[in-house]
C-alpha positions in Angstrom: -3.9 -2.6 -11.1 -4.1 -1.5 -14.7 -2.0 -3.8 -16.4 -3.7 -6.9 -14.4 -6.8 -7.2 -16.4 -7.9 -10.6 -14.6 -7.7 -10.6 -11.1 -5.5 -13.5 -9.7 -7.9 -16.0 -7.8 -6.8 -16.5 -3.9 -6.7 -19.5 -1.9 -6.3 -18.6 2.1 -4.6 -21.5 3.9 -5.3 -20.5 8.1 -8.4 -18.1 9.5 -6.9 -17.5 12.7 -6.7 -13.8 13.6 -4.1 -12.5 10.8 -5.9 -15.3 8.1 -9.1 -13.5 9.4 -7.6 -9.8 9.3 -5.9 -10.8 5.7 -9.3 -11.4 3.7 -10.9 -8.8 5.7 -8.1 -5.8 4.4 -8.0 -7.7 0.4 -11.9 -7.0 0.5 -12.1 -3.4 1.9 -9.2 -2.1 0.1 -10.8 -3.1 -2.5 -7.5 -4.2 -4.1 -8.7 -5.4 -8.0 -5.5 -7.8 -8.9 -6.7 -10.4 -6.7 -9.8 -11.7 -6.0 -10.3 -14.1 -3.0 -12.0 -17.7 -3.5 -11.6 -19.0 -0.2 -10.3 -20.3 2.9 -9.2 -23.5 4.3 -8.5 -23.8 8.3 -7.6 -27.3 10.1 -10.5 -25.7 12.4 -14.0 -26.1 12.0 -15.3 -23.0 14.0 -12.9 -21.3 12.0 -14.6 -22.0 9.0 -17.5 -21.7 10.1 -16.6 -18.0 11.3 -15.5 -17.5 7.7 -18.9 -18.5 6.4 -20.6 -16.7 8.6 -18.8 -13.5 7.1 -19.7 -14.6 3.6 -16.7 -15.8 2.7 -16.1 -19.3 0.9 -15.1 -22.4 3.3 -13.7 -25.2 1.6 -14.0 -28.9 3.4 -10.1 -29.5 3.0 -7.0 -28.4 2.0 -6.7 -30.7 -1.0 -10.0 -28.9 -2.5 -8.9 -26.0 -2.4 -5.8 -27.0 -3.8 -7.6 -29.1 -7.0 -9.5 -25.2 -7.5 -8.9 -24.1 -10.8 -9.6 -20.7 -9.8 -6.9 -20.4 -7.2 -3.9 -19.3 -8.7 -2.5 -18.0 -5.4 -2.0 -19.4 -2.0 -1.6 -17.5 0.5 0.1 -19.5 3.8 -1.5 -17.9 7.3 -0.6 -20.7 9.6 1.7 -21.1 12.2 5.7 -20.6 11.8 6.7 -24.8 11.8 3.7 -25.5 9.3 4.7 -23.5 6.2 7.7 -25.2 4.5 5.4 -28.2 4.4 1.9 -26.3 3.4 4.4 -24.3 0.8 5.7 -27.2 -1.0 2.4 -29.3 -0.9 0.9 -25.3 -3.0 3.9 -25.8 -5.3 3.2 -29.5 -6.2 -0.4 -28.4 -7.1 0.4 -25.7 -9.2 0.4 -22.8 -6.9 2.1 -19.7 -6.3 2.6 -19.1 -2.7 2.6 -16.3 -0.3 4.1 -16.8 2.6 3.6 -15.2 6.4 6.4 -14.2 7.8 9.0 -15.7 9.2 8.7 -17.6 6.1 10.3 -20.6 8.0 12.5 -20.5 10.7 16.0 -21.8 9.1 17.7 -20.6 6.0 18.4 -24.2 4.9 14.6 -24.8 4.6 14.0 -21.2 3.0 16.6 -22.5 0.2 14.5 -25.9 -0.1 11.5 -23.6 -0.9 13.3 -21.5 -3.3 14.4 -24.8 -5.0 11.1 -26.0 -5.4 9.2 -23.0 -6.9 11.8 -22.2 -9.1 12.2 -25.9 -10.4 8.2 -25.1 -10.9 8.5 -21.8 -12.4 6.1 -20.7 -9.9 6.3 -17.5 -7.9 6.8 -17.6 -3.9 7.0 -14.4 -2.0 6.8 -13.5 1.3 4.4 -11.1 3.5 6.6 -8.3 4.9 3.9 -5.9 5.4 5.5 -3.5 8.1 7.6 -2.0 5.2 4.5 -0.3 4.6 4.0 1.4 7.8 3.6 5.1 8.0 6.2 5.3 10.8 9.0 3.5 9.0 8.1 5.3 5.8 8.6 8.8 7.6 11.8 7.9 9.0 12.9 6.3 5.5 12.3 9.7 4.0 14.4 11.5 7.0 17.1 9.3 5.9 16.7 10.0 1.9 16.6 13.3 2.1 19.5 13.8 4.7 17.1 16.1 7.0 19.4 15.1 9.9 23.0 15.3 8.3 24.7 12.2 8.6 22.6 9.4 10.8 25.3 7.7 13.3 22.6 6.1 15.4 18.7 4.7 14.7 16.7 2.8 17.3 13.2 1.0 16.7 11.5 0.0 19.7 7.8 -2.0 20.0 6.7 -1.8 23.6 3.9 -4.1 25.4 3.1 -5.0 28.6 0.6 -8.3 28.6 3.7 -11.1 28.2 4.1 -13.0 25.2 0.4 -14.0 24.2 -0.6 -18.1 24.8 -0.9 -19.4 22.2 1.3 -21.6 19.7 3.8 -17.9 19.7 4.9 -19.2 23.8 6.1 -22.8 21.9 9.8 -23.1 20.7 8.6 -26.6 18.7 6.3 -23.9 16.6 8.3 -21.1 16.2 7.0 -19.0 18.7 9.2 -15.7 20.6 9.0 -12.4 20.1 12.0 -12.0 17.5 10.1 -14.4 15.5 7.0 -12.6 15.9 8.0 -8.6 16.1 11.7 -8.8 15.3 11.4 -10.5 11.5 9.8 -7.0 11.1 11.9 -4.5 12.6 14.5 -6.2 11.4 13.2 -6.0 8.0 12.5 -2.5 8.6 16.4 -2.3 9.7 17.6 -3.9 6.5 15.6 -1.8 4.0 17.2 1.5 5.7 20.1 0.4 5.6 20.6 -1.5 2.4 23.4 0.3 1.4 25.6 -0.6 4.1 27.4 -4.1 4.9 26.6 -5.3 8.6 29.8 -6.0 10.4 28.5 -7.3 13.6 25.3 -7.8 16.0 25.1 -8.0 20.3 22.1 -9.4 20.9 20.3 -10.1 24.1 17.3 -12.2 24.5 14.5 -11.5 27.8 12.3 -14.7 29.2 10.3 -12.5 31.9 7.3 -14.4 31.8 8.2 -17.7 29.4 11.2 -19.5 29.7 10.6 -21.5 26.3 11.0 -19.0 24.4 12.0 -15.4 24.4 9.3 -12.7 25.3 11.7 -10.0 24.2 15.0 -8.9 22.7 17.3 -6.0 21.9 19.9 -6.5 18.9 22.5 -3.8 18.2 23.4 -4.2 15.2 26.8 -2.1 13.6 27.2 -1.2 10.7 30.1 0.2 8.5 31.0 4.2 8.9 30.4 3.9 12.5 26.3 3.6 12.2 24.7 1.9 14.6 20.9 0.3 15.0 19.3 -0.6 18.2 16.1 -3.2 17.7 14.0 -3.4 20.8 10.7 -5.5 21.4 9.8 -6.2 25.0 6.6 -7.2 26.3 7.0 -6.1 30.3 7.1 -2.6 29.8 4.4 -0.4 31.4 5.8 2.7 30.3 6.8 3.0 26.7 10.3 4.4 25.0 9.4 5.8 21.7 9.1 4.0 18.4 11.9 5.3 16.8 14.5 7.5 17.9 17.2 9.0 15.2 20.4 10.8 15.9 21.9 12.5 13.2 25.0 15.2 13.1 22.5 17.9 13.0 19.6 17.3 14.7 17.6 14.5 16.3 13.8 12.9 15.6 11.4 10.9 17.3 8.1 9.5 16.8 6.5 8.5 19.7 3.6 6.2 18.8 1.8 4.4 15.9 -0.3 7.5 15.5 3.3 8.9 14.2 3.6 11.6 17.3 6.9 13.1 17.1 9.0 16.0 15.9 12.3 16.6 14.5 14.5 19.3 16.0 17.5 20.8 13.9 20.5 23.3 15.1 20.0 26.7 13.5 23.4 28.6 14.8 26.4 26.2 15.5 28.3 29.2 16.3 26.6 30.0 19.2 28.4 27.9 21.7 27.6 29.8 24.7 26.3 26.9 27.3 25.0 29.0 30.4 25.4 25.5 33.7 22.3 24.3 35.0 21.5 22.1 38.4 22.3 18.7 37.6 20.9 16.9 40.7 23.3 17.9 43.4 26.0 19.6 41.0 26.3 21.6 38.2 26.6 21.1 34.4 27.9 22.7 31.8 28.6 19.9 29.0 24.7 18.7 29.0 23.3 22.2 29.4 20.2 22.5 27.1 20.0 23.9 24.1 18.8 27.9 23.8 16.0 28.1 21.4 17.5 30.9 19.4 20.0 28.2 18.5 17.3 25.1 17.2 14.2 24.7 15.6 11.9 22.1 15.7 9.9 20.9 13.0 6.8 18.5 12.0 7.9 14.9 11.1 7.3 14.8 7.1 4.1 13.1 5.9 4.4 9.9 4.9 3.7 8.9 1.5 -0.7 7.8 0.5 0.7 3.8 -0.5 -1.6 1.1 0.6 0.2 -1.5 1.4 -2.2 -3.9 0.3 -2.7 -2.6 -2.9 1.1 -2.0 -3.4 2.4 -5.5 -2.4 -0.1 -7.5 -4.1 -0.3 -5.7 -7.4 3.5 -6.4 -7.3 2.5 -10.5 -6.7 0.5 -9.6 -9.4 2.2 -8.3 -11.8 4.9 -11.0 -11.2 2.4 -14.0 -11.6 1.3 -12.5 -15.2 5.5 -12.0 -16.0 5.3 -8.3 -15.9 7.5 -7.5 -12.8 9.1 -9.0 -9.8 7.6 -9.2 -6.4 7.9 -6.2 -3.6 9.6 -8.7 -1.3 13.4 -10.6 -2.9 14.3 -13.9 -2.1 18.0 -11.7 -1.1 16.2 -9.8 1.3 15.2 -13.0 3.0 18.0 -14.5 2.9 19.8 -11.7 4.7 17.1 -11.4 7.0 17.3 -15.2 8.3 20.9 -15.0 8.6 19.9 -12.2 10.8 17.2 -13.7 12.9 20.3 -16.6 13.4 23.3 -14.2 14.2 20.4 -12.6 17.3 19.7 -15.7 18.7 23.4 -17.2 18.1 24.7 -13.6 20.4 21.9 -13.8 22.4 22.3 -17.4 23.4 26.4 -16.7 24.0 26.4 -13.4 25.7 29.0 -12.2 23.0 29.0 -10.2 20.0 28.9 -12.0 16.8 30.6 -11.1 13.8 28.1 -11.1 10.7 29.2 -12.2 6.9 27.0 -9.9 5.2 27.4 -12.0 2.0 24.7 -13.5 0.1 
C-alpha cells in the first residue's frame, strides 16, 4: 500500500493446506505491505515442503517468535490450538492473525481481546469469503435495491465427498461443517444484513456420514421487517441448489456457481395480470402460471467490483499495525458472529427455535 512504506515482516504458524495456500496467494499477489519471513509447522515434512518451495522453515515455534523481523503472526492451525498459539504471539510481541473460527467460544475470544489490548497489539481475524465475487455481486443487488425490497436471501455451499478426515471430523478440535463453511456464510449473512437486528434462528444440524460432529447444517435465521436468510452447507448432495438465491418484491436472482452463473429477472408490466392455466401434473393452474415474457426481463448479474482480497485485507492489517487505520475485520463482528455459531448449534441441538439477543 502507499502509505506502508516498510512492509510488515510475517511469521506463518501451520503449512497444512490453507498455511500452504496462504504464503502461496501473499507471494503471487504480490501484496507489498507484508513481506513473509517464514513458517513454523509442528510437522517436519511440512517444513520440509516449505523449503522445498523456497520459503524459510524455522526449527521451532519459539524462533520464530524471538525474530525481530516478524512483526505479524499469522495462526493457520487447527480450531482448539489458536487461543493458546495467539496468546503465546501476544506475550512475544506479536500481532496476530487469526484463521477463522478464531476459537470456538466467545468466552475465550474475550480472553484474546483482553490480552492484545492489555499489549496494545493488534489481533484480527481471517474472514476472507467477504471477498468473494459472489457475495460481492449480491451485496451490490442489495445496495442498489435492483430487486425492490429483499424479504428472503438463501446461501447454499453444496458437496458431495462427506466431511473430509482429518482433525475437521473431531468435536475435541473443532471440527463440523458450521465451523468450517458456516463461520463464512454466516459472516457473509451478517455483513448483508448489518443494518437489521436478528430476532431469532431455527437451526438444524445433518450427521450423514460422521456422528461426532455435524457434516452439514441449515440455519434460518429472521430478521426484523419480516426478512428472512436461509444458510445451507451439506456435504451429501450430488446435485447442487444454487449459491445464492434472492427474492425481492420485484424480481428474483440467482447465481448458480463460483464461476458467478446466474441472472436477475425483473417485472416490466405489473398491470398485465392476465395468467392464461397451464397443466399442473394431473390438474390445472392458474395461481403459479408462468410469467409472459412481454411482462419480465431478465438481466446479467452486475460485475463484481476488481478488490483483491489479499491486497485489501492485509493493507488494512497494515495500515492498523503502523496506527493509520483499523483492521477490515471488528472485534463486534466477531463477537456477533460466535454468538451466532452458539445460537445454530444451541437450535440445532433442541429441535426448537431460539430467540437471539442481538446485543453486543
Amino acid at each position: 500500500m502507499e502509505d506502508i512504506t516498510t512492509p510488515i515482516g510475517i511469521g506463518l504458524i501451520g503449512y497444512g493446506g490453507m498455511g500452504g495456500y496462504h504464503v502461496e496467494q501473499l507471494m503471487e499477489h504480490g501484496v507489498s505491505c507484508v513481506q513473509v519471513i517464514g513458517i513454523y509447522d509442528i510437522k517436519p515434512e511440512r517444513a520440509d515442503l516449505a523449503r522445498s518451495r523456497g520459503v524459510f522453515a524455522y526449527d521451532s515455534r519459539e524462533a520464530m517468535l524471538c525474530d525481530p523481523r516478524v512483526e505479524l503472526v499469522v495462526i493457520v492451525t487447527p480450531n482448539d490450538t489458536h487461543k493458546e498459539i495467539m496468546l503465546d504471539a501476544i506475550a512475544h510481541g506479536k500481532h496476530v492473525v487469526c484463521e477463522k473460527p478464531v476459537t470456538m467460544t466467545l468466552p475465550d475470544y474475550e480472553d484474546m481481546i483482553a490480552a492484545a489490548d492489555a499489549a496494545g497489539l493488534v489481533f484480527t481475524v481471517h474472514q476472507n469469503r467477504r471477498w468473494d465475487p459472489d457475495f460481492l455481486i449480491i451485496k451490490q443487488i442489495l445496495e442498489r435495491n435492483t430487486l425492490g425490497p429483499v424479504f428472503q436471501i438463501e446461501s447454499r455451499v453444496h458437496g458431495s465427498r462427506g466431511i473430509p478426515g482429518d482433525w475437521r471430523n473431531r468435536e475435541a478440535q473443532g471440527g463440523g461443517m458450521l465451523l468450517d463453511w458456516g463461520i463464512h456464510l454466516l459472516d457473509q449473512m451478517l455483513q448483508l444484513m448489518s443494518d437489521r437486528r436478528l430476532l431469532r434462528i431455527y437451526a438444524q444440524l445433518t450427521n450423514v456420514t460422521n456422528e461426532e460432529v455435524d457434516d452439514g447444517f441449515r440455519a434460518l435465521c429472521q430478521f426484523e421487517g419480516g426478512y428472512s436468510f436461509l444458510a445451507e452447507v451439506l456435504t451429501s448432495n450430488f446435485i447442487e441448489l444454487p449459491r445464492w438465491y434472492v427474492l425481492g418484491e420485484n424480481g428474483s436472482a440467482v447465481i448458480r456457481d463460483w464461476d458467478q452463473n446466474g441472472e436477475i429477472v425483473m417485472v416490466s408490466d405489473w398491470e398485465n395480470r392476465d395468467a392464461v392455466p397451464v397443466q399442473a401434473g394431473v390438474g390445472l393452474t392458474k395461481t403459479m402460471a408462468p410469467r409472459n415474457e412481454d411482462t419480465i426481463r431478465r438481466y446479467p448479474l452486475p460485475e463484481p467490483p476488481a478488490l483483491c482480497c489479499w491486497k485489501e485485507y492485509y493493507g488494512s492489517v497494515a495500515r492498523a499495525i503502523r496506527g493509520l487505520g483499523a483492521p477490515a475485520v471488528s472485534y463486534d463482528e466477531q463477537r456477533r458472529l460466535l454468538k451466532l455459531i452458539a445460537a445454530v448449534f444451541e437450535s440445532g441441538r433442541k429441535n426448537q427455535v431460539v430467540a437471539f439477543d442481538d446485543v453486543i
